[in-house]
DOZAGU-736995 format. One record per residue (C-alpha): residue number from 1; residue in one letter; x, y, z. Coordinates in Angstrom, 3 decimals. Layout:
% DOZAGU-736995
{NUM; 'a'; {X; Y; Z}}
...
% end
This chain:
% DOZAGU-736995
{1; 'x'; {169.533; 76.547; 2.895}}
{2; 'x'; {167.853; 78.484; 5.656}}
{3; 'x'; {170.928; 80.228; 6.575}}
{4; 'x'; {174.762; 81.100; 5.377}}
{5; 'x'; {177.762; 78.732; 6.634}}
{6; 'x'; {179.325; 80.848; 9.672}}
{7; 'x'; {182.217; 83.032; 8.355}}
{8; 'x'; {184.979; 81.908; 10.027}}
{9; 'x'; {184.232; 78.486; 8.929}}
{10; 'x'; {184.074; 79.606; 5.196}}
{11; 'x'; {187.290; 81.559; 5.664}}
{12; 'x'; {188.911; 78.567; 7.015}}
{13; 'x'; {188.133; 76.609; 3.933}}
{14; 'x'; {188.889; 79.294; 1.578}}
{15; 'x'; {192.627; 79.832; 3.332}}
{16; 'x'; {193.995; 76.053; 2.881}}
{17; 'x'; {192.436; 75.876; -1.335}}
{18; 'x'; {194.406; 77.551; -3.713}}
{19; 'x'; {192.783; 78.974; -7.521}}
{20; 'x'; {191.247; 76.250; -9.535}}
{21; 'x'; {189.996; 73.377; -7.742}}
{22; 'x'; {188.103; 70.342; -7.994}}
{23; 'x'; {186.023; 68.947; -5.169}}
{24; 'x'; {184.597; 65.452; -5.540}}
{25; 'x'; {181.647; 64.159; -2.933}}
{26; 'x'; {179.191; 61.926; -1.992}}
{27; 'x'; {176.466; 64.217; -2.929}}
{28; 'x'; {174.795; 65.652; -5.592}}
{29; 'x'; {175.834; 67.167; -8.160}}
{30; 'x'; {179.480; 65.373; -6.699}}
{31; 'x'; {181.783; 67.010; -8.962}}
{32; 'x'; {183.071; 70.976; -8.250}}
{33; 'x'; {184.991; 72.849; -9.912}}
{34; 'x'; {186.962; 76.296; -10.556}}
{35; 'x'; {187.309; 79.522; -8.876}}
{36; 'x'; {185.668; 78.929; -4.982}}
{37; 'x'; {184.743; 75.207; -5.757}}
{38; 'x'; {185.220; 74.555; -2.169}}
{39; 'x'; {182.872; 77.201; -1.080}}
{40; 'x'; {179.998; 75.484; -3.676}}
{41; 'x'; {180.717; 72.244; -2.209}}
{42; 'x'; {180.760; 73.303; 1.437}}
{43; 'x'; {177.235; 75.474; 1.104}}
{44; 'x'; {175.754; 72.102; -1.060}}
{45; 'x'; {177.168; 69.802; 2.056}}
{46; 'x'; {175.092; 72.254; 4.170}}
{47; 'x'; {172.613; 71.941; 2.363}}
{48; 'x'; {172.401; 68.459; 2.162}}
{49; 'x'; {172.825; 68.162; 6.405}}
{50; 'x'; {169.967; 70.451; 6.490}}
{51; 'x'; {167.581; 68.612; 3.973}}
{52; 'x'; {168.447; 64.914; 5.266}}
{53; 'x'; {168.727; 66.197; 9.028}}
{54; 'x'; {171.957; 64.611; 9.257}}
{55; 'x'; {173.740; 66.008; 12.884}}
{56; 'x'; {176.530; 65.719; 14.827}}
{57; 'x'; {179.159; 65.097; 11.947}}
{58; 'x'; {182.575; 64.148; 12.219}}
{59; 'x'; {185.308; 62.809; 10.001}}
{60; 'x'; {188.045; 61.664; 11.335}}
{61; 'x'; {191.588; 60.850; 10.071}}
{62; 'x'; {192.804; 56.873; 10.784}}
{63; 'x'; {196.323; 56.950; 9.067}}
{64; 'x'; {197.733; 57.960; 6.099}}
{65; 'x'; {197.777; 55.552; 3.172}}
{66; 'x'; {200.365; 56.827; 0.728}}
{67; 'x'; {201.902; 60.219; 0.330}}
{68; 'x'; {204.283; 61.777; -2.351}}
{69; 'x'; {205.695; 64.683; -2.862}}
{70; 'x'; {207.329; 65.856; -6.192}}
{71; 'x'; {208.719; 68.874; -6.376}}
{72; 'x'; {205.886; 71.544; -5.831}}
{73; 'x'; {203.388; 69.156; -6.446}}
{74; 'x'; {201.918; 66.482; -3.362}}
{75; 'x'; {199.413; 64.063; -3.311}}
{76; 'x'; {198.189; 62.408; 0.227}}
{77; 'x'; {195.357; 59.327; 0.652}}
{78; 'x'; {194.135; 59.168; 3.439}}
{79; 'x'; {191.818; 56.637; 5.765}}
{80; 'x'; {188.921; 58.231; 7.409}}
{81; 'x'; {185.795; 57.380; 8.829}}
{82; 'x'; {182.810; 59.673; 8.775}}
{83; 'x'; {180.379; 59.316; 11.685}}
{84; 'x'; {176.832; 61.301; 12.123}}
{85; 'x'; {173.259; 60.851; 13.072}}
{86; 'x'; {169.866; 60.613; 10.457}}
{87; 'x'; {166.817; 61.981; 12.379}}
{88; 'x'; {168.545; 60.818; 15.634}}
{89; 'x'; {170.042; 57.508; 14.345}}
{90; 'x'; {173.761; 56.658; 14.178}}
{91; 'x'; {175.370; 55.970; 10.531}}
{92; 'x'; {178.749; 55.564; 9.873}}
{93; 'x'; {180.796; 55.308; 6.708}}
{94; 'x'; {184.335; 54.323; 6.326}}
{95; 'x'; {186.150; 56.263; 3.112}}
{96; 'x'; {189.584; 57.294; 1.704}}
{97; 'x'; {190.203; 61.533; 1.099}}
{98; 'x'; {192.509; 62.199; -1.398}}
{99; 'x'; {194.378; 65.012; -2.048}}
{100; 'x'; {196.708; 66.985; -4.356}}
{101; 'x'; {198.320; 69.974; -3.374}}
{102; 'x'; {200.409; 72.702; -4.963}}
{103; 'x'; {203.197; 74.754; -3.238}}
{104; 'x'; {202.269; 78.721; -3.614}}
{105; 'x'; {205.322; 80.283; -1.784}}
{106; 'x'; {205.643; 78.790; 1.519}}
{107; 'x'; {202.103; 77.530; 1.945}}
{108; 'x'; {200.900; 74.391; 0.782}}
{109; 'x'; {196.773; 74.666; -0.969}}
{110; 'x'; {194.723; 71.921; -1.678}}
{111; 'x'; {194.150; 71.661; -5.424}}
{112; 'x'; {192.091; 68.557; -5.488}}
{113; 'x'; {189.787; 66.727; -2.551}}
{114; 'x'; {187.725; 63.958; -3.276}}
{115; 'x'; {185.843; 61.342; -0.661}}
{116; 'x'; {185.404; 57.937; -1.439}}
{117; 'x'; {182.943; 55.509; 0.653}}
{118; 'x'; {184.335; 52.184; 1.090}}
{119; 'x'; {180.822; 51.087; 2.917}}
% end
């Protein structure tokens, strides 16, 4: 990658993850995991915008599926649909994000994410 994520992007990331984590993605090598997983992931999505010239990028939330929480633990599905363009062509992908979070004091982190395309 030609240059580092922006800070206050990676900071962002960093405050809602919480110790070990596991990231799971559409993209190579599509498993992260441990101690700043999220960061790996987020420079290897980068990355992969960069290499594929993928722009514009947006996910957006439809509704949530199912949600539980047990006592410190939580686990959320939710519908999303990821939108972007290829070289200056629209693509779209509908997909589910799961979750599982853990409660560290009175803040909830994200142990868990993974994305899964449904087209």
């Amino acid at each position: 990658m030609d240059k580092e994520p922006p800070r206050e992007i990676t900071a962002l990331i960093d405050t809602a993850f919480g110790g070990e984590v596991i990231v799971v993605g559409g993209m190579a090598p599509y498993r992260w995991t441990g101690p700043n997983a999220q960061g790996r992931w987020f420079a290897d999505a980068e990355k992969w915008v960069h290499d594929l010239g993928v722009a514009a990028e947006k996910i957006e939330e439809e509704k949530i599926i199912h949600s539980e929480v047990v006592d410190m633990h939580a686990y959320i599905v939710l519908s999303a649909a990821l939108s972007f363009q290829v070289k200056g062509q629209p693509a779209s992908r509908n997909g589910g994000l799961n979750f599982t979070f853990a409660r560290k004091g009175n803040n909830w982190k994200i142990e868990s994410q993974a994305w899964g395309r449904l087209s």
